[in-house]
N, C-alpha and C positions, 0 to 999 in steps of 0.2 A: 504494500500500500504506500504511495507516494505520500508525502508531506501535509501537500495539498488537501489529499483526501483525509488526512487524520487531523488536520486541524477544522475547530468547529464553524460551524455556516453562520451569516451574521444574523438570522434570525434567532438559533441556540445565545450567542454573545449576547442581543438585546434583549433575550428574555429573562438572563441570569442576570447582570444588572438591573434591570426591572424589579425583580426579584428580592434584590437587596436594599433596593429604599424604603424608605420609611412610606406610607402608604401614600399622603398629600402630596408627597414629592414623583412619586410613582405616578397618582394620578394624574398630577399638570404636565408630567413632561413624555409618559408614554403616545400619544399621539403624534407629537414631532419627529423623534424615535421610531416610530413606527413607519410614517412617512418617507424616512431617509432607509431605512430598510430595503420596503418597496422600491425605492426607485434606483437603489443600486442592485438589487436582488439577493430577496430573503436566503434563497440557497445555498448563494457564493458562499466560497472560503473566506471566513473575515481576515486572512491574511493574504489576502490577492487585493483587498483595498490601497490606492494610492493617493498619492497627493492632491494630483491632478483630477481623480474621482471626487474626493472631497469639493474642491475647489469647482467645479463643475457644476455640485449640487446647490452651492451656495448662488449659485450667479443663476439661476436660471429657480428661486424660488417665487422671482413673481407678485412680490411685494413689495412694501413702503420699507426705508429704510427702519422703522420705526421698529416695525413686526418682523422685519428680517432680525435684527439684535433680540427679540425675546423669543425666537422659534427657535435660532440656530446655539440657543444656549446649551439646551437639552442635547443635544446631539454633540454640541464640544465635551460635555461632561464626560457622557459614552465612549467619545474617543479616547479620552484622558483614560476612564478604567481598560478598555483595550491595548491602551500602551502600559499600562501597568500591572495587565495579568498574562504581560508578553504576548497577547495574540497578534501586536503588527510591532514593527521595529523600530517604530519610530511614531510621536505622538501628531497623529495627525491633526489632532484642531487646532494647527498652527494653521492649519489650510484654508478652516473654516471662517473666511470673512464677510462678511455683509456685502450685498451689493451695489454696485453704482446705482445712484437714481438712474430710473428705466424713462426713457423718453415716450410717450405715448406713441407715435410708430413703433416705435420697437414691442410696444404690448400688441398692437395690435395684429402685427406681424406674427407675432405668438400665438395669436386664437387663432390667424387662418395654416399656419403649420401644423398646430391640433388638429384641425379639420381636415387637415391634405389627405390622401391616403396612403396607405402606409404598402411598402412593396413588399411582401415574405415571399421567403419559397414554401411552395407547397407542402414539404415536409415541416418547416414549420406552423404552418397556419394547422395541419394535421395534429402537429403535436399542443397546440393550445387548445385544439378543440377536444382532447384528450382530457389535458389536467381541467378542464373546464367543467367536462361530463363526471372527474373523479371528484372537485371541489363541492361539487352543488351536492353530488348522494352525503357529502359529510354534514350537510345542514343539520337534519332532523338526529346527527348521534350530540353534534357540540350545542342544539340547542335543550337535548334532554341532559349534558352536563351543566346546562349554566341552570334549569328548571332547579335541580338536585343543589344545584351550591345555592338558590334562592332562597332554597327552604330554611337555610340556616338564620334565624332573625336576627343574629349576634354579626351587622357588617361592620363591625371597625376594627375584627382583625380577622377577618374574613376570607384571606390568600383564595383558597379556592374559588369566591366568586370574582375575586381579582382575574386571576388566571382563565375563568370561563369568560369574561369579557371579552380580556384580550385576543383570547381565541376566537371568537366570534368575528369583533371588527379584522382581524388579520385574515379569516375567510372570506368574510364579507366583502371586501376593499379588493382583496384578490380578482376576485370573479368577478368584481363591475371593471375593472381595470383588463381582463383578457375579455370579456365583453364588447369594450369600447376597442380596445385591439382590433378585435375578428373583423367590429363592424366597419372600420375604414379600413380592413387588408384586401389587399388583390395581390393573387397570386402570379409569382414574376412565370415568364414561358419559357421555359428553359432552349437553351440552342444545341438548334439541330446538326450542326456541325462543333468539333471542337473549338472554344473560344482559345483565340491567340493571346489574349490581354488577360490579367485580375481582375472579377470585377464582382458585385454582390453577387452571392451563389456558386462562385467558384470553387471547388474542390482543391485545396493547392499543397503541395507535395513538397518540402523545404530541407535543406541538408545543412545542420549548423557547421561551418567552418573551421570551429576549434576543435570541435568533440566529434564531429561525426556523424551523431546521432540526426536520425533521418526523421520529420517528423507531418503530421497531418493534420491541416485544417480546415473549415469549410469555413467563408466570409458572409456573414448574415448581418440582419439590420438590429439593430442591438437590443429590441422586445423579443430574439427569436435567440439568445444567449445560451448554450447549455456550454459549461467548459468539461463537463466530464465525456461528452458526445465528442470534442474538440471543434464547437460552433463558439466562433470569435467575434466581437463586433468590427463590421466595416468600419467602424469609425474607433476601432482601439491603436496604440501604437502598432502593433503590427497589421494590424489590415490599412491603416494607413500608407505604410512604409510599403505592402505588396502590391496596393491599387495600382490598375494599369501597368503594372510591369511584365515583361513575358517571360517564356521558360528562357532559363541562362544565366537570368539576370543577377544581379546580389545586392542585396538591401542588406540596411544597417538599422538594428533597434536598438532604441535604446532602452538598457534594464539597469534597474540599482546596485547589480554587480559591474556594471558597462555597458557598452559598446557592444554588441552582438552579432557577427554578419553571417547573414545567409544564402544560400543560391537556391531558386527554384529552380526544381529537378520538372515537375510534372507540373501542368494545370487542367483540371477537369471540370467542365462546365455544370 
């Protein structure tokens, strides 16, 4: 089992912190938390989190400067116990800054990008409509857990209907979120001849330069993410660094050990 795999997912991380506040503090800042979860993805290894993900999250939350400073507290705190229970290497809510006042084009530019639709490959839009049909059958088990932890009259130390809450909204939020996914995807057509170029949906086949080791990914749009599948976002440093290049070529990414270069050996449409 790689590293990767044995270190826990950031939704494990946010619920054990969660876990450990005092409950008033638990309740005002688990929404925020929970928010930053979702939009990097509850799954991940919370140790594949970067700077630059951090820093992404922050500028693109969509608010007054006002409410950016009291959302993104909660979420530096988090960071701070992730750097402190060694799960990332370094404390990322350095990252975490408020953002520039948003000029009203630029908001509005936002809601019709919301609105665009969004390009998957087919095997992705497959696989949302998957967890989607597995999310919805768990309604009726999480809400006969939160019925059971109701009964208890005694809420003010209550963990269990804490815990059924949060389980609910983090279902909940789920499923309107691959929802709203499904309802603007269309699926890209894949090409009938082999593509010469990288581009979303490519299959791309990479030989690391120093070590050898031969490796496989496919370039998706960053809702369609699985890194244990090896589906990378177009828009991460390396599907950056592959776009548009052809077999032969050698890109360099950059990782926090360095400088990395690769040669694509194969690309499969």
């Amino acid at each position: 089992m790689s590293a990767s795999e044995e270190m826990p997912t950031l939704r494990t991380a946010a619920s054990t912190y969660l876990a450990g506040l005092p409950p008033l503090e638990r309740q005002e800042g688990q929404a925020e938390i929970h928010k930053f979860v979702r939009w990097y993805g509850a799954d991940r290894p919370v140790g594949e989190l970067k700077g630059h993900d951090v820093s992404a999250y922050a500028e693109n939350l969509g608010v007054s400067l006002a409410d950016a400073a009291r959302k993104l507290e909660p979420v530096r705190s988090f960071l701070a116990f992730a750097k402190k229970k060694g799960l990332t290497a370094t404390n990322l809510a350095v990252h975490l800054r408020p953002p520039k006042a948003a000029k009203k084009a630029k908001a509005q530019r936002r809601v019709k990008e919301d609105e665009a639709p969004l390009s998957l490959t087919r095997e992705g839009i497959a696989a949302l409509e998957a967890e989607l049909e597995e999310l919805r059958s768990r309604r009726p088990r999480v809400a006969a857990d939160l019925q059971r932890a109701m009964a208890d009259k005694d809420f003010r130390e209550n963990a269990p209907l804490d815990a059924a809450r949060e389980q609910q909204a983090h279902l909940e939020s789920r499923i309107r979120e691959i929802e709203a996914t499904l309802h603007r995807s269309v699926a890209m057509e894949r090409e009938k001849s082999p593509s010469s170029v990288v581009r979303q949906g490519s299959t791309v086949y990479l030989r690391n330069l120093k070590s050898g080791v031969e490796l496989k990914y496919t370039l998706v749009h960053p809702r369609e993410v699985n890194a244990s599948q090896g589906r990378i976002s177009i828009a991460s440093p390396v599907g950056k660094a592959l776009k548009t290049k052809k077999e032969g070529d050698e890109v360099e990414v950059s990782a926090p050990s360095g400088a990395i270069r690769f040669r694509i050996e194969k690309i499969q449409a």
